[in-house]
C-alpha positions as CSV (number, residue, x, y, z in Angstrom):
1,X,-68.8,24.9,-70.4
2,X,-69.9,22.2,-72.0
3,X,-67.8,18.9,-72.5
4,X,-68.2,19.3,-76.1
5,X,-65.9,22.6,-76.2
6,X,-63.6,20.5,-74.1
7,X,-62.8,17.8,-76.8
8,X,-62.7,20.2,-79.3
9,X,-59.8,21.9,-78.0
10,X,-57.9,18.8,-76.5
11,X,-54.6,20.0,-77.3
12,X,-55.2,23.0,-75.3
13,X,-56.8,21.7,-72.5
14,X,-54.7,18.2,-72.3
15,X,-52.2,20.4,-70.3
16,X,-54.9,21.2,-67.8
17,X,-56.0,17.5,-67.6
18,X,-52.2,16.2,-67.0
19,X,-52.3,19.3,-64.0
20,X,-55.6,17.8,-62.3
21,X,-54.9,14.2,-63.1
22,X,-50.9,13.6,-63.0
23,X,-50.8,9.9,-63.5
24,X,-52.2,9.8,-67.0
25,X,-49.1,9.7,-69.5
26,X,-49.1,12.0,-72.7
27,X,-50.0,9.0,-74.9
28,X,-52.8,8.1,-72.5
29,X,-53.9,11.7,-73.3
30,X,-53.1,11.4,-76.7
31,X,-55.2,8.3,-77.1
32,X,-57.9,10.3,-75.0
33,X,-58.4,12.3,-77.9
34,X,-61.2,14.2,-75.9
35,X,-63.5,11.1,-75.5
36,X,-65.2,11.8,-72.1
37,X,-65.5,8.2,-71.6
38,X,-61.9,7.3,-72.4
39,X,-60.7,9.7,-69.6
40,X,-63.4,8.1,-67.2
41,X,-61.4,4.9,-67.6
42,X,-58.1,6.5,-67.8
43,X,-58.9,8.0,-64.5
44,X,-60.5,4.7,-62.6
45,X,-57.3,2.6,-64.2
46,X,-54.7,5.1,-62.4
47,X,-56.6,5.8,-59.9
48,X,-58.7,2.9,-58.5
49,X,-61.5,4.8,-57.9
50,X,-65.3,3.8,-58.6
51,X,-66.7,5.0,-62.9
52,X,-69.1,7.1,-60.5
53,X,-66.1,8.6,-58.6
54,X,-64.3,9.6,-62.2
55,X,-67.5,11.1,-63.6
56,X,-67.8,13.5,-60.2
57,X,-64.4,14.7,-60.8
58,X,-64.7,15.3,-64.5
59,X,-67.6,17.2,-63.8
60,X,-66.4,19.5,-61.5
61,X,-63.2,20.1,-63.2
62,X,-65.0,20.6,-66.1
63,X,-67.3,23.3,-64.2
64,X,-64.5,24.7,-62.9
65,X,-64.7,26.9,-66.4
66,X,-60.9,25.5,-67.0
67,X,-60.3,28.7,-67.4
């Protein structure tokens, strides 16, 4: 699946994003909006991790099939 099918369909997959990433708020998500690079942030703000750290685990959550 490609990332682009993701922020298509944020409002159904936001649910699965809050499950993997539990620190985000709903208007963090909201403000999100699907932008890949937005949740990169999101994801390094809440979780002190590295930007290359973020992208790994968008990628494999998104290769997951988030099905």
């Amino acid at each position: 699946m490609n990332w682009d099918t993701v922020a298509g369909n944020w409002t159904q997959f936001k649910g699965k994003v809050k499950e993997q990433w539990g620190k985000l708020t709903d208007d963090q998500l909201d403000m999100i909006a699907g932008q890949r690079d937005q949740l990169a942030g999101k994801i390094q703000e809440a979780y002190g991790i590295s930007k290359d750290e973020a992208e790994d685990q968008i990628t494999r959550f998104k290769n997951r099939g988030l099905h």
